[in-house]
N, C-alpha and C positions, 0 to 999 in steps of 0.2 A: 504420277502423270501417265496419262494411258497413251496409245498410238495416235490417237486426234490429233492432244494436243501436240505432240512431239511431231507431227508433219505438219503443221500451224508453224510452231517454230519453225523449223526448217525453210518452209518457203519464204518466213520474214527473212531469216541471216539472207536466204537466198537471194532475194529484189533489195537488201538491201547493200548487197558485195556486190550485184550489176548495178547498181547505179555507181558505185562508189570506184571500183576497179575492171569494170567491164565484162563485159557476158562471156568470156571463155572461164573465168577463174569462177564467174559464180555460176558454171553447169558443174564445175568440178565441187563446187563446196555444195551444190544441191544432191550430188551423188553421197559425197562423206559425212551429211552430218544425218540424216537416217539412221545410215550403218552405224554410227558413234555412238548414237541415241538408245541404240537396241541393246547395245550389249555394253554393259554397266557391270564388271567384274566385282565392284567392292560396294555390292548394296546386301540387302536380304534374301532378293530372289536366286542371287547365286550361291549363298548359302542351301538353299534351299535344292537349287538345281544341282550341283555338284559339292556341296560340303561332305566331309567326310564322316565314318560313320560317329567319330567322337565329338564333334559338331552337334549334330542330328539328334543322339542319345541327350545331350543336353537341354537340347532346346526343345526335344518330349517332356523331361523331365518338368521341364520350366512350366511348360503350358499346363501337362496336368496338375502340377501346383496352384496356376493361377484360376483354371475349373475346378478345381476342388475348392480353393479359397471364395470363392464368388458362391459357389454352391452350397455350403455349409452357413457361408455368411447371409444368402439370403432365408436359406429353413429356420435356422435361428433366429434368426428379424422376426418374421412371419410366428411362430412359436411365442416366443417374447411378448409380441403387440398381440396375442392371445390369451394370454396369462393377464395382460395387464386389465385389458378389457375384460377379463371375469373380474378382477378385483375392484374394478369401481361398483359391480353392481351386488357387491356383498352387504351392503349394508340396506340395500336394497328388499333382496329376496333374503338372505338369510338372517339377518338380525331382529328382522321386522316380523320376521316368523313366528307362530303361537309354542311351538313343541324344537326340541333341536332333528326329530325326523324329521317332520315337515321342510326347516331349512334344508337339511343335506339334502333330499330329495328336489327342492329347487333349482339347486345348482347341477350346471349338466356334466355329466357322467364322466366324462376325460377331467374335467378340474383337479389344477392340486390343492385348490381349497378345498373341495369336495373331499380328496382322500386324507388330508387334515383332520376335518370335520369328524370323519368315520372311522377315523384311530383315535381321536381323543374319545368319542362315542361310547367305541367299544372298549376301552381302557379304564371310562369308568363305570362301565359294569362291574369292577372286580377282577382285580387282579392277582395278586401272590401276597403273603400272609409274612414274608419276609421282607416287605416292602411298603409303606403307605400309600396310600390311594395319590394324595397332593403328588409326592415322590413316582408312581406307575404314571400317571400321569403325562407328567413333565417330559418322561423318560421315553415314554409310546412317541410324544408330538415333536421330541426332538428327534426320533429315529425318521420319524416321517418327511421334517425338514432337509434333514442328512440327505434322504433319497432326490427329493426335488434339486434341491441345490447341486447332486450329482446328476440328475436328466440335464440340468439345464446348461453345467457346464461341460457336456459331453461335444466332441467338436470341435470346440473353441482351441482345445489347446493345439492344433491342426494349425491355425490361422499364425499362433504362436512360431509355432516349428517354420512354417514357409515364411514368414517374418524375418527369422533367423538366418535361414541357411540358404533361400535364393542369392542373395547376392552371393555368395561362394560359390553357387554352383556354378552361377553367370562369369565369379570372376577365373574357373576352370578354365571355361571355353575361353577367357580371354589370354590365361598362361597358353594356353594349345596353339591358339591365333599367333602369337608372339613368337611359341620354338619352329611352327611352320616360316615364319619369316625369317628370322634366323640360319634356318635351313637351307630355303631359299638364298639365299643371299652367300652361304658357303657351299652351296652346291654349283653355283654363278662363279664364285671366285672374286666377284666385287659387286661393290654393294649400289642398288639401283632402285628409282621413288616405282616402277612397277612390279619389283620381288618385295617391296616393302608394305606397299599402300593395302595391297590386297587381304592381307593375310590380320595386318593390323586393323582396317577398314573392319572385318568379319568378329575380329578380338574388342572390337567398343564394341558392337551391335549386340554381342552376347550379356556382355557386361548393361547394358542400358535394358536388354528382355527381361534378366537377374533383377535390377532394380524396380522394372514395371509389375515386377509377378511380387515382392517384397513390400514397397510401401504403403497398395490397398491391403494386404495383410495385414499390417501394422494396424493400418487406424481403423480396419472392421474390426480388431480385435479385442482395441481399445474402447468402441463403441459397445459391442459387446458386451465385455466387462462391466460398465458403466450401467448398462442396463441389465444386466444378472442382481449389481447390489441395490437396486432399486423395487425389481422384485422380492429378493431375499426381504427385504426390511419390510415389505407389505407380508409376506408369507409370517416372518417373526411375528410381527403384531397382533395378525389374526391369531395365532398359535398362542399368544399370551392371551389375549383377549378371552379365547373361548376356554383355556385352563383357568381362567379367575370363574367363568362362567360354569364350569365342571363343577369347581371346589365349594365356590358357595352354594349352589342346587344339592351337593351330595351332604351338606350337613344341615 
């Protein structure tokens, strides 16, 4: 709620206490409820404006989890629906192809089909004399696999960890919030709702940042996931595909 609305309200409470109790009590309640309004001890912004530095470190901590999680989670998306969109048009350009150059050469130059293609290729030119061709093969186009499957899962397990361990860092800040009240309250000598409200007020907020930075984590990560073994399965396939297509051409 910005200054507008807060002197918006004000002047209703305010014509609505002079009608109700008379215009001395409602100059003084036009004076006090401004001032009230401004200064808000148990929100975020006093977090922010005087939290201390254990506070502070926290709630860096949180954010740059929650930009890094956004960030990794959207390259990967973007990465992903790149991949997937070469593989629809594999059977397009590269299968419909007269020679297996020809296709690799269709496919554009970052593809992991493309660097499939050019390790089973080269694999069966000829490979080691203690090995069969079927067996060099297999063994070239699953190393190649092995690598995609590690680009694609690089990242993700990021999304994993801030999944994990935001809420703990959030629920830090909320033990710190807690022994400050405590303290509060034995430094007082008894116990009172404005040594309390404050401190505790500051100890949810953390706690609800912890969980806001943790459950997009979660389910980009799951989404993720989901879409890494749907690729995998298009990568495998080609990969079998063009080793049947190796093995019959080389005999």
């Amino acid at each position: 709620m910005n200054s507008k609305h807060l002197t918006l309200a004000a002047a209703v409470v305010t014509a609505a206490t002079a009608i109700v109790v008379g215009p001395a009590f409602a100059q003084e309640a036009a004076a006090a409820a401004p001032a009230a309004a401004a200064s808000n001890p148990y929100g975020f912004v006093h977090i922010l404006e005087r939290g201390n530095p254990v506070q502070l470190s926290i709630l860096v901590v949180l954010v740059i989890m929650s930009i890094g999680t956004w960030y990794i989670a959207v390259m990967k998306f973007l990465e992903q629906q790149r991949i997937l969109t070469q593989a629809k048009t594999i059977e397009k350009k590269f299968w419909t192809s007269a020679t297996l150059s020809e296709g690799i050469e269709k496919l554009p130059k970052n593809s992991v089909f493309r660097a499939v293609a050019e390790a089973g290729h080269k694999a069966s030119q000829g490979g080691t004399t203690l090995v069969g061709l079927n067996d060099w093969i297999a063994m070239s186009l699953t190393r190649q696999l092995e690598d995609a499957n590690g680009r694609l899962a690089g990242g993700v397990s990021f999304l994993a960890s801030v999944g994990s361990t935001a809420p703990f860092v959030g629920l830090v800040g909320t033990v710190w919030g807690i022994l400050e009240a405590l303290i509060s309250i034995g430094v007082a000598g008894q116990m009172s709702i404005d040594k309390v409200a404050g401190p505790v007020g500051e100890a949810l907020i953390m706690t609800a940042i912890g969980l806001i930075a943790a459950v997009p984590a979660v389910l980009l990560y799951n989404l993720l996931i989901r879409r890494n073994k749907v690729i995998t399965e298009k990568l495998r396939g080609f990969a079998g595909d063009l080793q049947a297509y190796l093995i019959t051409k080389s005999k």
